[in-house]
C-alpha positions in Angstrom: 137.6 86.4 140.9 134.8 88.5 142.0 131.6 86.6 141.1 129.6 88.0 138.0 126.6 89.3 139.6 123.7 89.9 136.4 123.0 93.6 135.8 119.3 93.2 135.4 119.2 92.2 138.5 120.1 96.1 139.4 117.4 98.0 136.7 114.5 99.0 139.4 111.3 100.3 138.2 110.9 103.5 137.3 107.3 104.7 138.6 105.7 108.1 138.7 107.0 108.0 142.4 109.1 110.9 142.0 105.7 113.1 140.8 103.9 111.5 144.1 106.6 113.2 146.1 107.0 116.3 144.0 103.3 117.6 144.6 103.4 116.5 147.9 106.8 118.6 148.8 105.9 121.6 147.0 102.5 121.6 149.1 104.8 121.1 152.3 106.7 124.2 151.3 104.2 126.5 149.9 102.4 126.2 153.5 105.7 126.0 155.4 105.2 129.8 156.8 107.3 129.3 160.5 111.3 130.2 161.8 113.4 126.7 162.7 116.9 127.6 163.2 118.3 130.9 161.5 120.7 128.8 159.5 117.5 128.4 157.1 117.7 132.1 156.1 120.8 133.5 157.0 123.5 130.7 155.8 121.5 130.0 152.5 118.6 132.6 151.4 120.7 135.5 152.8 123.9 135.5 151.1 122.3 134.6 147.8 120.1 137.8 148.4 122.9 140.1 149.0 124.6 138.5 145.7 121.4 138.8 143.9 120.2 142.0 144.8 123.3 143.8 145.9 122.1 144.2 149.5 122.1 143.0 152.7 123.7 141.4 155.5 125.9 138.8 155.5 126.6 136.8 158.7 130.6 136.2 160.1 130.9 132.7 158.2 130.7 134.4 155.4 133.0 137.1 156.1 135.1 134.9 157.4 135.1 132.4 154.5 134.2 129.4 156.4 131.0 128.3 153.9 131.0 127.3 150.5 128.5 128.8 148.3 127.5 126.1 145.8 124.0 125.3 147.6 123.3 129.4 148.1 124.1 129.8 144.3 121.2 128.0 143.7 118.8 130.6 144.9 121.1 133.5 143.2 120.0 131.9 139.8 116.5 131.4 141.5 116.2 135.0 142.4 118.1 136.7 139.3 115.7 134.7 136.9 112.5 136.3 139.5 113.9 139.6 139.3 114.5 139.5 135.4 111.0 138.1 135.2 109.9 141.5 136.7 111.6 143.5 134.4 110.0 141.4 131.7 106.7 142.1 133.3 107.0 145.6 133.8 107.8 146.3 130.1 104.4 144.0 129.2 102.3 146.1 131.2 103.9 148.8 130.0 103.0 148.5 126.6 99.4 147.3 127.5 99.1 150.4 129.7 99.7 152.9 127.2 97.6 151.4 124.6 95.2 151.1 127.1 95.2 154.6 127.8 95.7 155.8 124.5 92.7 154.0 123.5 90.8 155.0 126.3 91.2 159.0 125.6 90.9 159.0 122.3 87.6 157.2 122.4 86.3 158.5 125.5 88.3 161.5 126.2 85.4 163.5 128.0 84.7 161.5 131.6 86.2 162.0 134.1 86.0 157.9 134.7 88.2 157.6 131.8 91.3 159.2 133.5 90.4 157.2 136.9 91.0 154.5 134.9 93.9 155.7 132.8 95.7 157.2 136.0 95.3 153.1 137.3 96.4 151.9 134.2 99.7 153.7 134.6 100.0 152.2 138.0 99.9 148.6 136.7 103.6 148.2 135.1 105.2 149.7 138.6 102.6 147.8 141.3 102.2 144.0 139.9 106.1 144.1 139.2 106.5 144.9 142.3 104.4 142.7 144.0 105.6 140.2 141.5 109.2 140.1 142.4 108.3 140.3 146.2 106.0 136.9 146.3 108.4 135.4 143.5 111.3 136.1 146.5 109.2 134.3 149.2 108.1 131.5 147.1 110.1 130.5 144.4 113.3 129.2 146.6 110.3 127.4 148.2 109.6 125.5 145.1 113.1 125.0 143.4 113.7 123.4 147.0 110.7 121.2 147.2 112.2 120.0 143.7 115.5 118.9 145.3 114.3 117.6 147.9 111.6 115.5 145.7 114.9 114.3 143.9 116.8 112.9 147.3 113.5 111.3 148.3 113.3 109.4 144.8 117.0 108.0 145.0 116.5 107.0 148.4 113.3 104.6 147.0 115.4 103.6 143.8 117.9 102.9 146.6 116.4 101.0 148.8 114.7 98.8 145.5 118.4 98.7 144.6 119.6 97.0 147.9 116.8 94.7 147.8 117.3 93.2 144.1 120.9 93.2 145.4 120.6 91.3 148.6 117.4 88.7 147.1 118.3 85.3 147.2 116.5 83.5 143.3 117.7 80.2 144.3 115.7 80.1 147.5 112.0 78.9 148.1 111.9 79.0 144.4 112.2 82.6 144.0 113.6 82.5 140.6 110.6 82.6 138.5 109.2 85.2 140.3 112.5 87.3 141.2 111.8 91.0 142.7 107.9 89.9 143.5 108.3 91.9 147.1 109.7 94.8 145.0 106.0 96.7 145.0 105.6 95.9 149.0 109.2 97.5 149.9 108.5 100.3 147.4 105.1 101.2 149.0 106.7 100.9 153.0 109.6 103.1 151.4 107.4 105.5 150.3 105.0 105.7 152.8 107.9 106.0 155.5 109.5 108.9 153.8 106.6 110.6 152.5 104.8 111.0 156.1 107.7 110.9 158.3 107.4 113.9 161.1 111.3 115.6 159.9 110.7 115.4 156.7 107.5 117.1 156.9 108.9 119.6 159.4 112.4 120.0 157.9 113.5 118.6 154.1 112.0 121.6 151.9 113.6 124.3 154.3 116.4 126.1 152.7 119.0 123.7 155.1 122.6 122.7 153.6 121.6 119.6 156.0 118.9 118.9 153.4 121.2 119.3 150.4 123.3 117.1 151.9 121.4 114.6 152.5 119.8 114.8 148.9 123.3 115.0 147.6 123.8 111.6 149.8 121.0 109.5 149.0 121.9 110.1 144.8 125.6 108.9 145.5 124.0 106.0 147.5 121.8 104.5 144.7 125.1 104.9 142.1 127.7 103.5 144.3 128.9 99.9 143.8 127.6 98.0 146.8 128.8 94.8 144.5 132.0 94.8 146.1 133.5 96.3 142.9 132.2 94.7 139.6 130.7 97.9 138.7 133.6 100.9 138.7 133.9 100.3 135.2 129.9 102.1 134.9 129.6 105.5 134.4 127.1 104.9 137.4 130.0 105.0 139.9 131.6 107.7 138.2 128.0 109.4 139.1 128.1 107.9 143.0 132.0 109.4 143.4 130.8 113.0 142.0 128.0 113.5 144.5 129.9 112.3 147.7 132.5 114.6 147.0 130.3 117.2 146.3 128.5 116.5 150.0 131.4 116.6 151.2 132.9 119.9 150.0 129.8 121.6 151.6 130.3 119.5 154.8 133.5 117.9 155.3 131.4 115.7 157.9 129.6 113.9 155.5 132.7 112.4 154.4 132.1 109.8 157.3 129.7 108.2 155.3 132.0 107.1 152.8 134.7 105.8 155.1 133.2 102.0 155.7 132.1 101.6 151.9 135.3 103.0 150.6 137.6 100.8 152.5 135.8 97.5 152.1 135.3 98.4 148.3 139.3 98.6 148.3 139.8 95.5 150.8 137.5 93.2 148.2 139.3 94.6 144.9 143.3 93.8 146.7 141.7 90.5 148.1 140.5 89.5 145.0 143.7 90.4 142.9 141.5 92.9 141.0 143.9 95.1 140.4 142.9 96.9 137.2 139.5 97.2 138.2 141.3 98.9 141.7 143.4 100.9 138.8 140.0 102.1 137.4 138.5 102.9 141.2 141.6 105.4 142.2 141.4 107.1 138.7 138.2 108.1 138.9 138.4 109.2 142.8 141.4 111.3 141.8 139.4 112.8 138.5 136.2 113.5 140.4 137.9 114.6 143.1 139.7 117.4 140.9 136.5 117.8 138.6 134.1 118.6 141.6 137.3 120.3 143.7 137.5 122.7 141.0 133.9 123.6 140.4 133.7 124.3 144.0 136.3 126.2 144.1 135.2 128.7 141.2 131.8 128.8 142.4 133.7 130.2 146.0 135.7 132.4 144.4 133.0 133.9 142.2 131.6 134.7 145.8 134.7 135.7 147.9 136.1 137.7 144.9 139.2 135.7 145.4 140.3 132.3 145.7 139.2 130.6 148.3 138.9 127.2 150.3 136.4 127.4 153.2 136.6 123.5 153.3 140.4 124.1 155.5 138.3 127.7 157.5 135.6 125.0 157.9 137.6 122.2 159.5 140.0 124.6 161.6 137.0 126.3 163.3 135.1 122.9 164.0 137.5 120.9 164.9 141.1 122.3 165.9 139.8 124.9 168.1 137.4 124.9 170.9 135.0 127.9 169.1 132.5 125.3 168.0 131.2 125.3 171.7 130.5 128.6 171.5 126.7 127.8 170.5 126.4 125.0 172.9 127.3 121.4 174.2 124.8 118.9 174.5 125.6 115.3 176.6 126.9 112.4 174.5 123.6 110.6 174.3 121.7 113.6 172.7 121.8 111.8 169.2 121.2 108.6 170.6 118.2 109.4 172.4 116.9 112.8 171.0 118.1 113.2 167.2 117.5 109.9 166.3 114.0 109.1 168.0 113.0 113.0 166.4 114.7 112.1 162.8 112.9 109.0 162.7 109.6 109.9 163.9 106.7 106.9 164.0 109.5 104.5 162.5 111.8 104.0 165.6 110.0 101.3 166.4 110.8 99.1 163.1 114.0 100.6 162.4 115.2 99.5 165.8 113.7 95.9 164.6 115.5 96.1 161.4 119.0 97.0 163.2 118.9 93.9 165.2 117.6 91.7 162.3 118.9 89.7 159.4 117.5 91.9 156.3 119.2 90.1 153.6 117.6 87.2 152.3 120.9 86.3 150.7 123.8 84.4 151.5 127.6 86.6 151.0 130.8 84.5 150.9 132.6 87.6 152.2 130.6 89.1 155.1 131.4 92.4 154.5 130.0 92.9 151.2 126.7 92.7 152.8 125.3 96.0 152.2 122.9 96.0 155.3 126.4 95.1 157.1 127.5 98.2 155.5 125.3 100.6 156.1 124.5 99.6 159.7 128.0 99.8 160.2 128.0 103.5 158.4 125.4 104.6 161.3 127.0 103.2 164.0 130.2 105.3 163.1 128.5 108.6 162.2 126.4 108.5 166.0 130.0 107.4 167.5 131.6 110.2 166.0 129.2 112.7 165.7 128.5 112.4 169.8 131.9 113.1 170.4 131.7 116.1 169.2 130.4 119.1 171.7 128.0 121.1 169.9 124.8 119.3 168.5 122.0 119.7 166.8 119.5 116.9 165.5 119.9 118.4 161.8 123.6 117.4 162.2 122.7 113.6 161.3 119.6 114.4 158.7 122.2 113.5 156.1 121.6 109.4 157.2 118.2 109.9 156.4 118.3 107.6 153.3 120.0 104.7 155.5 117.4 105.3 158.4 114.4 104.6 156.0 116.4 101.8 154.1 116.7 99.9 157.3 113.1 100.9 158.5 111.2 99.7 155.5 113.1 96.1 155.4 112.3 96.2 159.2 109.0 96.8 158.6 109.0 94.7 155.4 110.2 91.8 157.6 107.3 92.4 160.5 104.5 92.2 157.9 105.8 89.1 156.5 106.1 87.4 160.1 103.0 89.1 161.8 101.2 90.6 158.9 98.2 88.2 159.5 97.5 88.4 163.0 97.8 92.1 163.3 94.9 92.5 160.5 92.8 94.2 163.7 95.5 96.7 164.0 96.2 98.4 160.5 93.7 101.2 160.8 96.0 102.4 163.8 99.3 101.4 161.9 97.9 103.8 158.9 96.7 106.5 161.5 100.3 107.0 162.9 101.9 108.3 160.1 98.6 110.5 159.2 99.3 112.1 163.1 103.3 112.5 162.0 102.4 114.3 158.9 99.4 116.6 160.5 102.0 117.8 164.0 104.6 118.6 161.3 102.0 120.7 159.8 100.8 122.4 162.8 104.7 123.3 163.2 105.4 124.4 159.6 101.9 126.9 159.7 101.5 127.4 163.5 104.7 127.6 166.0 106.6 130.5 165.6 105.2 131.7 162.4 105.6 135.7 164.2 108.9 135.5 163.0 108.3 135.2 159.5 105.2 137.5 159.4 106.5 140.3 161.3 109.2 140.4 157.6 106.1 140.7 156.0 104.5 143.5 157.6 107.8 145.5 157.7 107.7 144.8 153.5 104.6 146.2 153.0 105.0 149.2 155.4 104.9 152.7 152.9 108.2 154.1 154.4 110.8 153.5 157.3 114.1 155.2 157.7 114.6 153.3 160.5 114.1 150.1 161.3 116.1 148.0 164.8 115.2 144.7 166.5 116.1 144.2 169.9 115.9 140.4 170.3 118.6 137.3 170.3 120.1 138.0 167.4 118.7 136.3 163.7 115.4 135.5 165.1 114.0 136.8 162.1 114.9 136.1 158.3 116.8 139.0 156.6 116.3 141.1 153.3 114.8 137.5 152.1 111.9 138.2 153.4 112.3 142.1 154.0 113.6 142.9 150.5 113.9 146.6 150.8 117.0 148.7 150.0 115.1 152.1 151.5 115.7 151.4 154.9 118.5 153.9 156.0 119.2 152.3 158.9 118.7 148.9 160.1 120.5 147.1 162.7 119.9 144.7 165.0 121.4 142.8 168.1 124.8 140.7 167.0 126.1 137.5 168.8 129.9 137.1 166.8 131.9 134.3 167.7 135.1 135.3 169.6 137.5 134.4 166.3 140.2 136.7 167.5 140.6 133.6 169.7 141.7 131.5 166.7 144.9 131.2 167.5 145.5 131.5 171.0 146.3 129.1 173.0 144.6 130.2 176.0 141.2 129.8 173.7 139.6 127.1 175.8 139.3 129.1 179.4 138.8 132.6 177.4 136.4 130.9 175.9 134.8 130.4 179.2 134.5 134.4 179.6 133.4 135.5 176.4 130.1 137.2 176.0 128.9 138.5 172.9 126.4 141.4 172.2 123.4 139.7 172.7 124.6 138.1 175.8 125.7 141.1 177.2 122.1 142.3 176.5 120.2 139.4 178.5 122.9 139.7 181.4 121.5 143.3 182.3 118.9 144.4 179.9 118.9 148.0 181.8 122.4 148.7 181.9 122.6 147.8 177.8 120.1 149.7 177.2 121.8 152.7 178.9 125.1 152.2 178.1 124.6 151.4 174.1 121.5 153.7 173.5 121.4 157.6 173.5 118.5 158.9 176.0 115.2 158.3 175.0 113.8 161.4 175.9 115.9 164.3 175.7 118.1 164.7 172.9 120.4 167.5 175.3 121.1 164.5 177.6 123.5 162.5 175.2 127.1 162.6 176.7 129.0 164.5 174.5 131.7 162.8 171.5 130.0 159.6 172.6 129.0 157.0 170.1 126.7 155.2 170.9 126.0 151.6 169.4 122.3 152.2 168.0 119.8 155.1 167.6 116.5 154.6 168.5 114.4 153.5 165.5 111.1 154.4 164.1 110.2 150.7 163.8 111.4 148.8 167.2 110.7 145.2 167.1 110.5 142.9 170.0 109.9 139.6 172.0 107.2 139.7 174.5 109.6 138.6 176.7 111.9 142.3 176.0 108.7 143.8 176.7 107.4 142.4 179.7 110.7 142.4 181.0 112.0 146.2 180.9 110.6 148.1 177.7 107.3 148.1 178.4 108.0 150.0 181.6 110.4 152.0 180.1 108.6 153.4 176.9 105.7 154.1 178.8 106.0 158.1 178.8 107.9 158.0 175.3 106.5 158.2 172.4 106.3 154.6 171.1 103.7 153.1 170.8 102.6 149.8 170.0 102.1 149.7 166.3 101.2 145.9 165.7 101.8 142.7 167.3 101.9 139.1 166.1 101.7 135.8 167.8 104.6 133.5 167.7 104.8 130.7 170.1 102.4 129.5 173.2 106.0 128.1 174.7 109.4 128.3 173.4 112.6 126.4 174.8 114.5 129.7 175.0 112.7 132.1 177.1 114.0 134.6 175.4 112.2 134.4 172.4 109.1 133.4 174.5 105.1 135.2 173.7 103.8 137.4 171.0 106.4 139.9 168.9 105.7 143.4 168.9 106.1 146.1 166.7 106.7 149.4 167.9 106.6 152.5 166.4 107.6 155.9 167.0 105.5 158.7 167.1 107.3 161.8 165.1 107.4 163.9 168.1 110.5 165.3 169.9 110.3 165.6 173.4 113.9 167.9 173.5 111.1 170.6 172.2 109.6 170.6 175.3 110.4 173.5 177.6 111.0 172.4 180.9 109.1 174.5 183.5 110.4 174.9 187.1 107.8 175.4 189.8 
């Protein structure tokens, strides 16, 4: 029989913990003004835009039906309830404007003040709307994702209270009369580890699917049954099943997580003889499982217009086909010994102690239903499996977040128990670590490449562009998300598509080798690019005739420094760009590419074809 294990035991506090990390996270993303990775805007923000607004551009995943749209719904309903709150507005000012006015001329209809201010009034209802709608764009996915991630951060305190009340041992030292008296110190390392560590700062209220995830992770954590199956009957496992599957449907990857505590739930229930309480387990699996399949799947189709699995697109780009190295390999180690020390931050020190260290202060007849056991086990098998794979990047893991700081705060717990008293001298330094974590991940969020985003900005605010092109790696910018005009006739900028026409062929690893998209192609030669997919600058008689060429030259041209120094600022020299505005993005930047200042150009309406050319 499994032993009867007293549900009190498993009630943790409730504590205004989660409005602690609210405020805090909705501060972290109001000031978050920099560019990451363009999977921020482009694979969330983006597609949610175009859905919202009706226009944009969406990038091949999406074409190709390789993402699932639950987590970019979100910020359709964010930016649908913004835009209806403008049309609200509008009609408000609206009224006030014309009584306003009325008001004004029949009391005062001689001055000429009078219809100043009337004229003014009658700008109100189009101006704040606007401006309205445009900060409520920027902003609002800001704060409906500082609320999400709030929420993971909370269930990854309740769970780590929830391991500890699980894993206490009354019957020691005494410890019944004062059962869960440690509670309050785990809590407070928990929160303090979460709160101020550096990639949460930097990374949890960007607009990630890695962040979803991992919030999505860290609920179905505290809910699953880590008492080896005594709870499937709860609705509370019912709750854990709903939001694994539903990680999992917008990363198949994240199923790894649920490989070790699924199977050793199954082993205890068949070892035991439990076999109606196995019964219970598989039926709700299967009615989750269909529940959350099916929600997905309407959601996706809703999107796509038909119906449509990007799970299967998802799995046969990653992982049957060699495509995925297509935006780089990194060496086996890299998680090990760069996404790990980054994701952790200040507490790779204690979570390395609490890896090698018994946490559990109680004693489990079967081993395995240790949940430390567990979960260390879960890691190990997510860096095994994730460092197999080529393509990297330190987000890839962010989902393990909630493990990492359950391990780090009983680590950390255990150190102040054993050494708390002699290391008295040293606490001002231990409290000054997390303070430095918290103020770099600042100066990254407000400081390094912060161009990016601004340059969006400026191009918002400009009066009128018919033409707008940006010759850089391509998505180094957000999109309409933070453009949000439908004027522009023309905009276009440099693309770097995956070679999918190499699906399914089976010479796709050595032609794979070969390929080079648009932006490459660009970087290889930057001259012969720009001659061989732009008209002539200068002369509109020079262009080759029944040629098309790729792009027109723009109005608005935007740049890297790097473009600049590097052939245009040679080549506009005699043309008649100028430079129209520049903003700083990055002292240094890993990809040279994107290194310096970006620059706005602008072109002067003057045709040089008009000038007669004069033979001597």
């Amino acid at each position: 029989m499994v032993q009867e294990v007293d549900k009190t035991k498993l009630k943790v506090r409730r504590t205004p913990i989660f409005l602690l990390f609210l405020t805090f996270r909705i501060l972290n993303a109001v000031l978050t003004r920099t560019f990451f990775q363009a999977d921020e805007f482009w694979q969330a923000l983006e597609p949610a835009h175009w859905k919202a607004f009706k226009y944009g551009e969406l990038t091949w995943e999406w074409k190709f039906g390789v993402r699932s749209y639950m987590f970019p719904m979100i910020f359709e309903l964010t930016y649908r309830l913004v835009s209806l709150s403008s049309v609200m507005l509008h009609y408000v000012l609206l009224s006030l404007s014309t009584i306003g006015s009325n008001l004004l001329i029949l009391l005062l209809p001689k001055y000429e003040l009078t219809w100043q201010v009337v004229n003014d009034l009658q700008k109100l209802p189009l101006d704040i709307p606007r401006s309205f709608e445009y900060y409520g764009v920027i902003y609002a996915p800001k704060i409906i994702m500082a609320v999400i991630a709030s929420t993971g951060e909370y269930y990854t305190i309740r769970f780590v209270q929830k391991i500890y009340l699980l894993t206490l041992d009354k019957k020691k030292d005494g410890e019944e009369d004062k059962e869960g008296a440690d509670l309050p110190e785990i809590t407070k390392f928990a929160v303090l580890l979460s709160l101020t560590n550096f990639f949460n700062c930097f990374f949890i209220t960007r607009t990630f699917i890695n962040s979803f995830e991992m919030v999505l992770t860290s609920i179905a954590l505290y809910h699953w049954d880590w008492t080896g199956g005594q709870m499937v009957r709860e609705s509370s496992f019912t709750k854990a099943l709903t939001f694994a599957f539903l990680a999992c449907l917008q990363r198949p990857s994240s199923g790894l997580i649920w490989i070790i505590p699924g199977l050793l739930l199954l082993l205890n229930l068949v070892s035991k003889k439990q076999y109606h309480l196995l019964s219970i387990a598989l039926l709700k699996v299967i009615r989750s499982f269909l529940l959350v399949f099916t929600a997905n799947a309407v959601i996706d189709m809703y999107f796509y217009k038909e119906l449509t699995f990007p799970i299967f697109r998802f799995l046969k780009f990653n992982f049957t086909t060699p495509l995925s190295k297509f935006y780089g390999v990194a060496p086996w180690h890299f998680h090990l010994f760069q996404s790990l020390p980054i994701i952790l931050g200040a507490a790779t020190p204690v979570f390395v102690f609490g890896l090698f260290s018994q946490l559990s202060k109680k004693s489990f007849s079967d081993r395995y239903l240790n949940p430390f056991l567990q979960v260390k086990g879960i890691i190990l098998l997510n860096l095994l499996v994730y460092s197999r794979l080529p393509h990297k990047e330190f987000r890839f893991i962010f989902q393990l977040q909630p493990l990492f700081i359950l391990i780090s705060s009983f680590g950390l717990f255990k150190l102040n128990t054993a050494y708390g008293k002699r290391l008295v001298a040293l606490r001002p330094l231990l409290w000054l670590v997390p303070f430095v974590s918290v103020l770099v991940a600042l100066l990254l969020n407000t400081f390094h490449e912060s161009g990016s985003i601004e340059v969006m900005k400026f191009l918002h605010e400009e009066p009128e562009i018919d033409s707008l092109g940006f010759i850089m790696p391509c998505h180094s910018t957000p999109g309409q998300s933070y453009l949000h005009r439908s004027d522009i006739s023309d905009l276009w900028s440099v693309t770097c598509n995956p070679p999918l026409h190499l699906l399914e062929d089976s010479e796709a690893y050595s032609k794979l080798e070969s390929y080079m998209d648009e932006s490459d192609h660009l970087y290889d030669n930057i001259p012969t690019f720009i001659y061989r997919h732009f008209p002539p600058l200068f002369r509109k008689n020079l262009r080759t005739p029944g040629k098309i060429y790729s792009h027109e030259w723009p109005t608005y041209l935007v740049v890297f420094e790097h473009m600049e120094n590097a052939f245009l600022k040679e080549f506009l020299g005699d043309s008649s760009y100028v430079e129209y505005n520049r903003f700083f993005n990055s002292l240094a930047h890993w990809d040279s590419r994107r290194s310096g200042d970006i620059i706005v150009y602008y072109k002067l309406p003057f045709d040089f074809s008009d000038i007669s050319v004069v033979k001597s």
